[in-house]
C-alpha positions as CSV (number, residue, x, y, z in Angstrom):
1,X,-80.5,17.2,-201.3
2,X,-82.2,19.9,-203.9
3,X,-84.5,18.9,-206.0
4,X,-84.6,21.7,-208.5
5,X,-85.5,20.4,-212.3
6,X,-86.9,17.2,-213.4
7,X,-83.0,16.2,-214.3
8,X,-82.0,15.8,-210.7
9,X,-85.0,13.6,-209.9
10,X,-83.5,11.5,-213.2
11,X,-80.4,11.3,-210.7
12,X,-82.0,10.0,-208.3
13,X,-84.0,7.5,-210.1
14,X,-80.8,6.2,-211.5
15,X,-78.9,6.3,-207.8
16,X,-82.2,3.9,-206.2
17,X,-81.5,1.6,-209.4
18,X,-78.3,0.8,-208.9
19,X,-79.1,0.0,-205.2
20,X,-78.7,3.5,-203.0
21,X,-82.0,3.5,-201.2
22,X,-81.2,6.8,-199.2
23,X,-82.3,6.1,-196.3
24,X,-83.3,8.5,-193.7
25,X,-81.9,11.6,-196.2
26,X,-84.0,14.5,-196.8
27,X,-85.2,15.6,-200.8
28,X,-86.8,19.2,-200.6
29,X,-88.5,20.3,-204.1
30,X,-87.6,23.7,-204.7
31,X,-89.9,24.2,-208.0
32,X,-92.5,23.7,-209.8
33,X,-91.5,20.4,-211.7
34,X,-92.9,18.5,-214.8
35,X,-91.9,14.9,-215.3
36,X,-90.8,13.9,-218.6
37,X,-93.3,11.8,-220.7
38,X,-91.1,8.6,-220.8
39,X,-90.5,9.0,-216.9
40,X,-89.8,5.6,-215.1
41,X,-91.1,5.5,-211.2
42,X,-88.1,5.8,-208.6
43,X,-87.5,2.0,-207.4
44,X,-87.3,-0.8,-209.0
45,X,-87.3,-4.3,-208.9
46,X,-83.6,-5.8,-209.1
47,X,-84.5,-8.0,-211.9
48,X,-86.8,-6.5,-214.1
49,X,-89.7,-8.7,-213.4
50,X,-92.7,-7.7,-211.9
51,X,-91.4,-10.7,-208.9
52,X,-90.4,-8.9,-205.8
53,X,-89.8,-12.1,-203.7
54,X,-90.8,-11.0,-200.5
55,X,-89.4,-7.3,-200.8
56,X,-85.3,-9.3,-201.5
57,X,-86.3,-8.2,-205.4
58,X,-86.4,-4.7,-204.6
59,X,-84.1,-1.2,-204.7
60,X,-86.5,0.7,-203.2
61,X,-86.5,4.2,-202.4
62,X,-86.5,5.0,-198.8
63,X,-86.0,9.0,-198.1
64,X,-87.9,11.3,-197.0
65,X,-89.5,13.9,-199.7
66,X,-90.4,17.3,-199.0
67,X,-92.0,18.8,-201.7
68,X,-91.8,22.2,-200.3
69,X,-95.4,23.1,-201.3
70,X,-94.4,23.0,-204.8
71,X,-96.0,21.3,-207.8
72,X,-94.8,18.2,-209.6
73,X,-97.3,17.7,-212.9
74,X,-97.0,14.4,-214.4
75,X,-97.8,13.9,-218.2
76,X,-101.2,13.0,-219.6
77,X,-100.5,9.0,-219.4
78,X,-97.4,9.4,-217.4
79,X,-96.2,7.8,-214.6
80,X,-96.1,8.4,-211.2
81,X,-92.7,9.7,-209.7
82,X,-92.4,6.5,-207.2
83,X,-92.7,3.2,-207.9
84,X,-91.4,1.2,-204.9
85,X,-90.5,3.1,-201.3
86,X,-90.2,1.3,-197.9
87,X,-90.0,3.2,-194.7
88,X,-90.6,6.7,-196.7
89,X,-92.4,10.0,-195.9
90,X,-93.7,12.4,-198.4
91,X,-95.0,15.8,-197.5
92,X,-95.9,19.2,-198.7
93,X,-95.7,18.1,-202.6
94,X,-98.6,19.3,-204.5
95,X,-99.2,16.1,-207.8
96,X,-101.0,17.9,-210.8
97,X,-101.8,14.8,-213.8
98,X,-102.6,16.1,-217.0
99,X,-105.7,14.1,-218.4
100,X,-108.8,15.1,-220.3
101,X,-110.7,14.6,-217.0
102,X,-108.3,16.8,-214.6
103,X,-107.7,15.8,-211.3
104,X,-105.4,17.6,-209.0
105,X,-103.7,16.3,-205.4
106,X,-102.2,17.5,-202.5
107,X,-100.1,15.7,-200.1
108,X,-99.9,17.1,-197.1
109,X,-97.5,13.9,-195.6
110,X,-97.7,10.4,-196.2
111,X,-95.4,7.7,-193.9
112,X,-95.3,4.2,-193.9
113,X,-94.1,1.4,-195.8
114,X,-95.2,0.2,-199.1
115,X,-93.9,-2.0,-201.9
């Protein structure tokens, strides 16, 4: 899958939430991308609820992310593009947060499994 405007990573968000973890697929970020201020983190709990019962209240993402070298700038206050992943790798994505004391990461490839 392309990842080529902030729209198709609302697609995706939407997809994990209504229980399509992606498992094994591959996401390649092929621009420079800036999250909309009211973004909501990919995976989320079934519920609602901050509960995740052992990982059963959970539509997590579980792709694989290649952020192509490419920049993905989240909002001053915003939120981060993932919120729950199990058994997910990110690499190549460079994270740029806007804030009044500036920070800027790189991620050169993170695995594993967290929720």
């Amino acid at each position: 899958y392309l990842i080529k405007e902030a729209s198709d990573y609302q697609k995706l968000y939407e997809a994990v939430a209504q229980g399509e973890a992606f498992e094994g697929c591959y996401f390649r970020q092929e621009a420079d991308i800036t999250l909309p201020e009211d973004w909501k983190p990919i995976g989320v709990t079934k519920d609602g609820t901050a509960n995740l019962q052992n990982g059963n209240n959970l539509y997590a993402f579980s792709g694989i992310l290649d952020g192509n070298n490419k920049t993905l700038t989240i909002p001053e206050g915003g939120r981060p593009l993932l919120g729950y992943v199990q058994n997910t790798e990110v690499r190549n994505l460079n994270i740029f947060k806007r804030s009044k004391s500036c920070c800027r990461h790189s991620c050169n490839n993170i695995r594993g499994q967290m929720y």
